[in-house]
mmCIF file of the C-alpha atoms, coordinates in Angstrom:
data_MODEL
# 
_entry.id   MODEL 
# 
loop_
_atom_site.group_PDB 
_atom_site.id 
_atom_site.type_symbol 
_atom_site.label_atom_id 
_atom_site.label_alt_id 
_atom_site.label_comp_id 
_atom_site.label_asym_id 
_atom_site.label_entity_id 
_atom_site.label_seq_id 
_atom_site.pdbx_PDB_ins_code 
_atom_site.Cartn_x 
_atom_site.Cartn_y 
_atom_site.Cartn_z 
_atom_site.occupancy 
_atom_site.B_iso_or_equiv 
_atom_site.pdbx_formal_charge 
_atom_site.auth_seq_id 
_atom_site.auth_comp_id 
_atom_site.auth_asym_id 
_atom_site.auth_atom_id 
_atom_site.pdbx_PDB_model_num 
ATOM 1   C CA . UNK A 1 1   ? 74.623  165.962 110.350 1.00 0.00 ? 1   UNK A CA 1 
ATOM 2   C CA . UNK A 1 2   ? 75.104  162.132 108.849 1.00 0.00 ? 2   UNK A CA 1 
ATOM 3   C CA . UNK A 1 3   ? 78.733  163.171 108.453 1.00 0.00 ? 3   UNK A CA 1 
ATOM 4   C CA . UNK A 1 4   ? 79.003  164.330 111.652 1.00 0.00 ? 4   UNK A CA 1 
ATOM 5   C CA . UNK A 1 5   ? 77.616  161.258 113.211 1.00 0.00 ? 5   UNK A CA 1 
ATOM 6   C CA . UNK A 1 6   ? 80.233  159.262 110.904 1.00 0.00 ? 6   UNK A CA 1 
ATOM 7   C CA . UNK A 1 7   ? 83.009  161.402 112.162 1.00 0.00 ? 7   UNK A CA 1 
ATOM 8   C CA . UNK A 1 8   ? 81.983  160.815 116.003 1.00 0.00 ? 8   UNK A CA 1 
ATOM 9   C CA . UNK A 1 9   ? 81.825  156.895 115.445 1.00 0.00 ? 9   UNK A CA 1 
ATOM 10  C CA . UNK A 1 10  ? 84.951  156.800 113.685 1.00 0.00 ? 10  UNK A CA 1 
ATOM 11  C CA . UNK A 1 11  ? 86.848  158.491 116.705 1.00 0.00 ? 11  UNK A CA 1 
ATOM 12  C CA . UNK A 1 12  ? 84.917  156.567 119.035 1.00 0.00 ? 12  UNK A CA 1 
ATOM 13  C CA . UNK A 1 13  ? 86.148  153.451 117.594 1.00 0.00 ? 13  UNK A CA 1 
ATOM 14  C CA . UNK A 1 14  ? 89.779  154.719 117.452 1.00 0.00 ? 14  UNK A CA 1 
ATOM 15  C CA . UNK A 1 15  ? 89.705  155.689 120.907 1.00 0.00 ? 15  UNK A CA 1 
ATOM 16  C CA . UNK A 1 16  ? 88.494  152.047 122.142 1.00 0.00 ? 16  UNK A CA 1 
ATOM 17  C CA . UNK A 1 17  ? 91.228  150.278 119.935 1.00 0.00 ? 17  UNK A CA 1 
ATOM 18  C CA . UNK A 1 18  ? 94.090  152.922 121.643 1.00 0.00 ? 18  UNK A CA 1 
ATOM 19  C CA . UNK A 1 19  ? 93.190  151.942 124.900 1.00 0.00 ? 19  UNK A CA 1 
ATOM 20  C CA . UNK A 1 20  ? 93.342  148.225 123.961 1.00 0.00 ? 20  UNK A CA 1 
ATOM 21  C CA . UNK A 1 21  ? 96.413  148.947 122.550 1.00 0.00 ? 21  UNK A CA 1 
ATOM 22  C CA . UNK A 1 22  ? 98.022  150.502 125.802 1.00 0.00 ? 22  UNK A CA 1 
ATOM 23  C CA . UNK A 1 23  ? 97.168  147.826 128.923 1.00 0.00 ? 23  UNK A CA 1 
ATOM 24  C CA . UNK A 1 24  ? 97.366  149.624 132.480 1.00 0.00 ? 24  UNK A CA 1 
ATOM 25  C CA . UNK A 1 25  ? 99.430  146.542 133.821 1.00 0.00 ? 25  UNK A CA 1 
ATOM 26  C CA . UNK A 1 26  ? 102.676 146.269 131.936 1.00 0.00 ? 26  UNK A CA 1 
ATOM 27  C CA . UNK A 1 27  ? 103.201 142.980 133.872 1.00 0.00 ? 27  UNK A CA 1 
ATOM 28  C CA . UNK A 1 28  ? 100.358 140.820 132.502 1.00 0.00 ? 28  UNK A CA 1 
ATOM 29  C CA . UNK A 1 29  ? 101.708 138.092 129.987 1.00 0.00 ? 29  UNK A CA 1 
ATOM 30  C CA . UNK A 1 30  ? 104.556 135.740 130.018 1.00 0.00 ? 30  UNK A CA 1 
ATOM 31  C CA . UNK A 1 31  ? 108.059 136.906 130.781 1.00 0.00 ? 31  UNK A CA 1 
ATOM 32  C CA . UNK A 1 32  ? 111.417 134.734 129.835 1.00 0.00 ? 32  UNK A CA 1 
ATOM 33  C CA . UNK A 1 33  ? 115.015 136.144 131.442 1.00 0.00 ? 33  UNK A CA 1 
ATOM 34  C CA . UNK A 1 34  ? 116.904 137.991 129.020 1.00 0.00 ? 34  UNK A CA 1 
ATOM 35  C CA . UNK A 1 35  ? 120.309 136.737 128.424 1.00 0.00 ? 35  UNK A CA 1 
ATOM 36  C CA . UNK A 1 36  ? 121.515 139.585 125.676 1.00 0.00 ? 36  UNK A CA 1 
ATOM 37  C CA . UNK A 1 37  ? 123.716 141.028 128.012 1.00 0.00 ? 37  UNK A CA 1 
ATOM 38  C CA . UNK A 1 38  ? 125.419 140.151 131.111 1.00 0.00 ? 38  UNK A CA 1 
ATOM 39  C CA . UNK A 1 39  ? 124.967 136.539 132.154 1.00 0.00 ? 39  UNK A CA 1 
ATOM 40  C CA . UNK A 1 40  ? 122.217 136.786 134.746 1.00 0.00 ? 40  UNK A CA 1 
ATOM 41  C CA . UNK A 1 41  ? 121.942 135.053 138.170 1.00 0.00 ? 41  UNK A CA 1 
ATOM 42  C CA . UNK A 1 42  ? 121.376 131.185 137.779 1.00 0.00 ? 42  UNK A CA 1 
ATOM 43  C CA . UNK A 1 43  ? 118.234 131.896 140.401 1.00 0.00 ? 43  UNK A CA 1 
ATOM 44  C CA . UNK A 1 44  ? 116.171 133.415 137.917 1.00 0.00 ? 44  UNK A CA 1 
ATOM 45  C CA . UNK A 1 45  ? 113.155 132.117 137.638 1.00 0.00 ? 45  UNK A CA 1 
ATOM 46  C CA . UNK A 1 46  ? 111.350 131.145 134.377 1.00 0.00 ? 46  UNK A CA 1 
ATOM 47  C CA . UNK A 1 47  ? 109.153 131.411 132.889 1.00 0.00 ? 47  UNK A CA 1 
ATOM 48  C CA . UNK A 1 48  ? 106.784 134.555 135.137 1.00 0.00 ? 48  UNK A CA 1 
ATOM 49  C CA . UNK A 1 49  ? 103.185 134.976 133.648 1.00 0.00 ? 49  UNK A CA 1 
ATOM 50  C CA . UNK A 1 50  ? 101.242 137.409 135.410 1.00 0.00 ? 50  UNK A CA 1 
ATOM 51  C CA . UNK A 1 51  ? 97.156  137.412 134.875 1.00 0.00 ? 51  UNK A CA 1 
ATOM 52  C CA . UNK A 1 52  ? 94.612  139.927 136.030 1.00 0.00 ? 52  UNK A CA 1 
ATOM 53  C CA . UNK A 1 53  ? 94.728  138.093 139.218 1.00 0.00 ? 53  UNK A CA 1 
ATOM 54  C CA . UNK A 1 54  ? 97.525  135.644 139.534 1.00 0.00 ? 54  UNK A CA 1 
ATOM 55  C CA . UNK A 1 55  ? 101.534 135.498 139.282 1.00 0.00 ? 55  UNK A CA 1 
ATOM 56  C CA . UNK A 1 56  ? 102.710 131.724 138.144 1.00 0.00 ? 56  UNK A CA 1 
ATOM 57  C CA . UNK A 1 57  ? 106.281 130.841 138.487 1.00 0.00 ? 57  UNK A CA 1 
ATOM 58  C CA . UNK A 1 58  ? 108.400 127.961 139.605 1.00 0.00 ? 58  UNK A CA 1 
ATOM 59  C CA . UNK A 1 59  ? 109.000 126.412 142.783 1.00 0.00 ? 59  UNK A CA 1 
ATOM 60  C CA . UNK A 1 60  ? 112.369 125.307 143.858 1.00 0.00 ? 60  UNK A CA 1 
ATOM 61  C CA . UNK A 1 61  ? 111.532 122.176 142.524 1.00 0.00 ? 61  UNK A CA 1 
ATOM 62  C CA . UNK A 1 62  ? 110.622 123.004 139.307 1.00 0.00 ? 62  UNK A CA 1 
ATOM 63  C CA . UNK A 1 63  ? 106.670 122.648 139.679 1.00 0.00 ? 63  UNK A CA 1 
ATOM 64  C CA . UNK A 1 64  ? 104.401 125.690 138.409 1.00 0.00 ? 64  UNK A CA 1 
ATOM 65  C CA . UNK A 1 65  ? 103.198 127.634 141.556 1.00 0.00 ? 65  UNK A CA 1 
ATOM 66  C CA . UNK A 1 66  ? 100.080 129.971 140.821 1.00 0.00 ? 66  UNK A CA 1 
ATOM 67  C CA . UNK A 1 67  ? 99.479  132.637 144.127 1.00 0.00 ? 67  UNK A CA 1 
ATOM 68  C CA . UNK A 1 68  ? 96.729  135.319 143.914 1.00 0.00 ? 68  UNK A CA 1 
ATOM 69  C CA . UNK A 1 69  ? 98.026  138.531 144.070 1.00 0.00 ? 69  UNK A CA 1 
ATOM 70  C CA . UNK A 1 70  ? 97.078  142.633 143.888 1.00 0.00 ? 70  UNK A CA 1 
ATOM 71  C CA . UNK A 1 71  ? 99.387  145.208 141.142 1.00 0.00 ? 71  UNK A CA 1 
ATOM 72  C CA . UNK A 1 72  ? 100.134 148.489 141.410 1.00 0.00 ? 72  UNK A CA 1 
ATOM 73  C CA . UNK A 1 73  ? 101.148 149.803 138.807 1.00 0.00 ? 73  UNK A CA 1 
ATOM 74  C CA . UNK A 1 74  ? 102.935 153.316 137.911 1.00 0.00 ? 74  UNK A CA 1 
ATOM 75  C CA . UNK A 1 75  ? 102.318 155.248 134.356 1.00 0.00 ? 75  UNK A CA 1 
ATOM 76  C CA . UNK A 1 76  ? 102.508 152.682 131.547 1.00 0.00 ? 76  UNK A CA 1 
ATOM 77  C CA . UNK A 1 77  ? 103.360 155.003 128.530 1.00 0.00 ? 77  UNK A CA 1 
ATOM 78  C CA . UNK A 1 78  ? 106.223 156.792 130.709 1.00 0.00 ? 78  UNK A CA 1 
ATOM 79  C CA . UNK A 1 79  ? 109.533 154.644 131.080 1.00 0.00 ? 79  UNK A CA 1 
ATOM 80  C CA . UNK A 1 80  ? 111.300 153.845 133.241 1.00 0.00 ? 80  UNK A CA 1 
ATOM 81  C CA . UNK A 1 81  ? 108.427 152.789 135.752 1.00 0.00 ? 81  UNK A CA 1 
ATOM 82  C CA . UNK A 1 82  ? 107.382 150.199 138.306 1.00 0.00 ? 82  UNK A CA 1 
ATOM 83  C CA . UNK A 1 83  ? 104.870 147.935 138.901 1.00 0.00 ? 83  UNK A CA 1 
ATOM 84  C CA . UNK A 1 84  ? 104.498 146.756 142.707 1.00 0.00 ? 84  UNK A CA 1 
ATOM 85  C CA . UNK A 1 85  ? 103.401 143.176 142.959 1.00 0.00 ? 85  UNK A CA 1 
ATOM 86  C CA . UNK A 1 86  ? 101.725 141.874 146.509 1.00 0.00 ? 86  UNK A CA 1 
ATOM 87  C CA . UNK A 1 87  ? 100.742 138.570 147.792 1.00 0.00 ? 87  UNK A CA 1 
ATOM 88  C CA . UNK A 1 88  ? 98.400  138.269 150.654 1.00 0.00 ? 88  UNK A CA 1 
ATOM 89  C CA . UNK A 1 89  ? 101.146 138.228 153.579 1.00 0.00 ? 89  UNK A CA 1 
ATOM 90  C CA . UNK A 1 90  ? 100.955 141.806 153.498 1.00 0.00 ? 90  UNK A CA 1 
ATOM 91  C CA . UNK A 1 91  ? 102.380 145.174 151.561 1.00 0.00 ? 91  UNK A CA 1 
ATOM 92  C CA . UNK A 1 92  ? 105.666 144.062 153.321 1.00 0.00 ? 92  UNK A CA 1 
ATOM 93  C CA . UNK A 1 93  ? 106.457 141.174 151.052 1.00 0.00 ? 93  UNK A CA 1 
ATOM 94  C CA . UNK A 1 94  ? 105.837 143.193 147.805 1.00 0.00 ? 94  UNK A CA 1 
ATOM 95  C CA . UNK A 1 95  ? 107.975 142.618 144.967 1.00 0.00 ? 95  UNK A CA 1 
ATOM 96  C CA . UNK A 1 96  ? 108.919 145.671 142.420 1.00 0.00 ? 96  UNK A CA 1 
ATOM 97  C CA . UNK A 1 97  ? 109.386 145.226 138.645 1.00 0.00 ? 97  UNK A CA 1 
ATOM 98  C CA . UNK A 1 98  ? 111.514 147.969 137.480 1.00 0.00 ? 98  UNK A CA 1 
ATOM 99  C CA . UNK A 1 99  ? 110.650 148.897 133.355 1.00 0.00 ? 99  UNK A CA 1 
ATOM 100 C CA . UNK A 1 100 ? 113.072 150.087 131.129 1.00 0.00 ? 100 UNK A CA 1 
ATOM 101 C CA . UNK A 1 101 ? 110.779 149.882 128.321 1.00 0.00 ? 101 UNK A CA 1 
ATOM 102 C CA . UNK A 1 102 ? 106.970 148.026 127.518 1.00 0.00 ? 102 UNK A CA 1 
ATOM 103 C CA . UNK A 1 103 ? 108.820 144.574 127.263 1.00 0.00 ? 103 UNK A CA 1 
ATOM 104 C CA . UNK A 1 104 ? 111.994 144.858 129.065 1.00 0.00 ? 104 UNK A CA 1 
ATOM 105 C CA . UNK A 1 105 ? 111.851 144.553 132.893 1.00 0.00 ? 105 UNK A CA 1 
ATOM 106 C CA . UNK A 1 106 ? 113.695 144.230 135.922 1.00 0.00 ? 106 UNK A CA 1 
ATOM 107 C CA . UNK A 1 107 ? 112.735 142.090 138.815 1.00 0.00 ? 107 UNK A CA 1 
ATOM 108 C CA . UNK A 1 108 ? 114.396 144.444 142.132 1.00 0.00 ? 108 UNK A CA 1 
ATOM 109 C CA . UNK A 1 109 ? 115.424 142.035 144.397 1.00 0.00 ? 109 UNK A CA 1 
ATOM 110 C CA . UNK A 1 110 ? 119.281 141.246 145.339 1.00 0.00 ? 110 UNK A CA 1 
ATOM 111 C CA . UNK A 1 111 ? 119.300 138.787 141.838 1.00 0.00 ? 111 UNK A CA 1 
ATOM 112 C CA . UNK A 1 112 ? 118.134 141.970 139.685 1.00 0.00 ? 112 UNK A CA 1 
ATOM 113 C CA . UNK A 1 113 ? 116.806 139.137 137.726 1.00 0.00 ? 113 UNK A CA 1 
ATOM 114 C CA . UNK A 1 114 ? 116.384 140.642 133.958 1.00 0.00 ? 114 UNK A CA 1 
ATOM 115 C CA . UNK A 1 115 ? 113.266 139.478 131.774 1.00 0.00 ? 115 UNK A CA 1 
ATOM 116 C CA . UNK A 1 116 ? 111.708 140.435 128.417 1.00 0.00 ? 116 UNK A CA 1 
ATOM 117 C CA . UNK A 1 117 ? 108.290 139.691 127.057 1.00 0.00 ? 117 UNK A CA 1 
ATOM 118 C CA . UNK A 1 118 ? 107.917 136.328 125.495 1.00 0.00 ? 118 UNK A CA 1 
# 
């Protein structure tokens, strides 16, 4: 029985360190444009960090600019696969980010901005 006990804590704990391992929101964290390939548009922004809550980029100006905001997200293990990004103004003015893999995205807009994880 003591064994048994062992073996049920020890998957336990292995299951709550896969899921930390595997976030829902492929989005959250800080995102740089990737310049490996073809030379993207100058109207990239960056950096992008997204939080559990928030999406922080630059203004035209160059000032940080922090807006509350609501993800859905597709399958996270899957790729490729989107995450939809909405502001307040309304499901209208969503943004999609396009995944190719867990740290290579692409923001779908007429730029096709490209990013990777920082």
């Amino acid at each position: 029985m003591k064994k048994f006990a062992t073996a049920i804590v020890l998957l336990m704990s292995m299951a709550a360190a896969a899921c930390k391992a595997a976030p829902s929101n492929l989005l959250i964290g800080t995102w740089t444009v990737d310049r490996s390939g073809v030379a993207p548009n100058p109207g990239c922004a960056e950096p992008l960090t997204f939080g559990e809550k928030t999406r922080t980029e630059p203004d035209v100006n160059g000032q940080s600019n922090t807006i509350p905001v609501t993800y859905v997200a597709g399958e996270s293990t899957t790729f490729p696969t989107v995450v939809y990004v909405m502001t307040d103004a309304g499901i209208e003015f969503h943004t999609t980010f396009r995944f190719l893999s867990k740290d290579k995205m692409v923001m779908d807009t007429a730029a096709q901005c490209p990013y990777v994880r920082r």
